[in-house]
N, C-alpha and C positions, 0 to 999 in steps of 0.2 A: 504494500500500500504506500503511497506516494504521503509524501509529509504536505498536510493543507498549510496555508497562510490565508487570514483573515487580514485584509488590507482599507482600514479606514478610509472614504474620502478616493477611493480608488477610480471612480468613474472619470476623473478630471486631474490635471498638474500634475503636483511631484506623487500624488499618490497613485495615479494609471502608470507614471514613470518604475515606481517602486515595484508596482505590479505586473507588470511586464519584463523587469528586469528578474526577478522571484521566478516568476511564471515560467521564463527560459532558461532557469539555471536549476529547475529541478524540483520546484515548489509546485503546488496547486494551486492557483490563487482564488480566494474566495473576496470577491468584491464588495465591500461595506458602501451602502449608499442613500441615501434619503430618496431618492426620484429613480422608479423601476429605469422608466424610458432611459432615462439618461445613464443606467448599468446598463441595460441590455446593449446601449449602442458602443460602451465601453467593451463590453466582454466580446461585441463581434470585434472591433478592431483589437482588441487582442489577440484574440485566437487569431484571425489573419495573420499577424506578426508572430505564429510563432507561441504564443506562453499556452502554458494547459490552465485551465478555469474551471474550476467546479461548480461555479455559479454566483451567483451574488446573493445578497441577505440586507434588507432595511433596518438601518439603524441611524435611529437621529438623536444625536447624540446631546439638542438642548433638549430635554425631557428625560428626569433621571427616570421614571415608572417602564417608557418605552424603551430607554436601556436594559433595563432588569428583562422585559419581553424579548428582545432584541439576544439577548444572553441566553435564556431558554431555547430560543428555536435555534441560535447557532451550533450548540451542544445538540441537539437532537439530529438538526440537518448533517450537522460534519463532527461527527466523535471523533477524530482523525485529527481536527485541528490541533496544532502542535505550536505554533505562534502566530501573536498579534503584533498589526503593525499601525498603534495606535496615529494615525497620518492626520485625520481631518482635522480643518479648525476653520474659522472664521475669522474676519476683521471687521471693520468697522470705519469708512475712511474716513473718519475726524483724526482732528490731530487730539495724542492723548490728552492733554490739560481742554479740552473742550467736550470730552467722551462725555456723556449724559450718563447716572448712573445704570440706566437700566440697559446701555449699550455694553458698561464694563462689565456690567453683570453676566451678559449674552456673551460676549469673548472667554471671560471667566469658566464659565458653563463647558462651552464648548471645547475650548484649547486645554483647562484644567480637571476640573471634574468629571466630567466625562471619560475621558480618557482613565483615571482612576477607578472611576465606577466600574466602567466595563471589564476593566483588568480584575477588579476583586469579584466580580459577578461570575468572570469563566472561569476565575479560580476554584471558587467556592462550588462551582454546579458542578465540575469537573472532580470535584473530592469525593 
């Protein structure tokens, strides 16, 4: 069995890069994404270039309740997974001393918590 990789954020930038580069050197790649459309159209030019893809998985990662979801059905879809590549984030294009709180809150979320959340969610479901 082929070792999966879970690639946050994978559908676009440095995390299709990350996953494509995984994907051809021997990895699975499982695609983390918030918008099906926008994975599927990643995982076909994927697989064109080359990477193996096991498929994608919605996870949005400002909503800790649909991370914990998001966590469940990864473990059940792919028992296999064996690394996460916590990639996604967000910005916010104010400059930071203008950020509104509720924008740092939304960066915060997303770039920090998140990323923690889901690491101890497939830790703990994985035990």
């Amino acid at each position: 069995m082929k070792k999966q990789v879970l690639v946050t954020g994978a559908n676009k930038g440095i995390g299709y890069e990350i996953a494509r580069h995984l994907g051809k050197s021997g990895w699975q790649v499982v695609v983390g994404a918030r918008c099906e459309n926008r994975a599927q159209k990643a995982m076909e030019a994927l697989r064109a270039e080359g990477a193996d893809v096991a498929g994608w998985q919605y996870v949005n990662l400002a909503d800790n309740g649909e991370i914990e979801v998001s966590a469940r059905e990864i473990a059940g879809k792919y028992p296999e997974l064996s690394l996460l590549v916590n990639n996604a984030g967000i910005t916010k294009d104010n400059l930071f001393m203008r950020m509104k709180d509720e924008d740092f809150q939304a960066v915060m979320q997303v770039n920090l918590m998140a990323a923690f959340r889901l690491t101890l969610s497939l830790i703990h479901i994985s035990e």
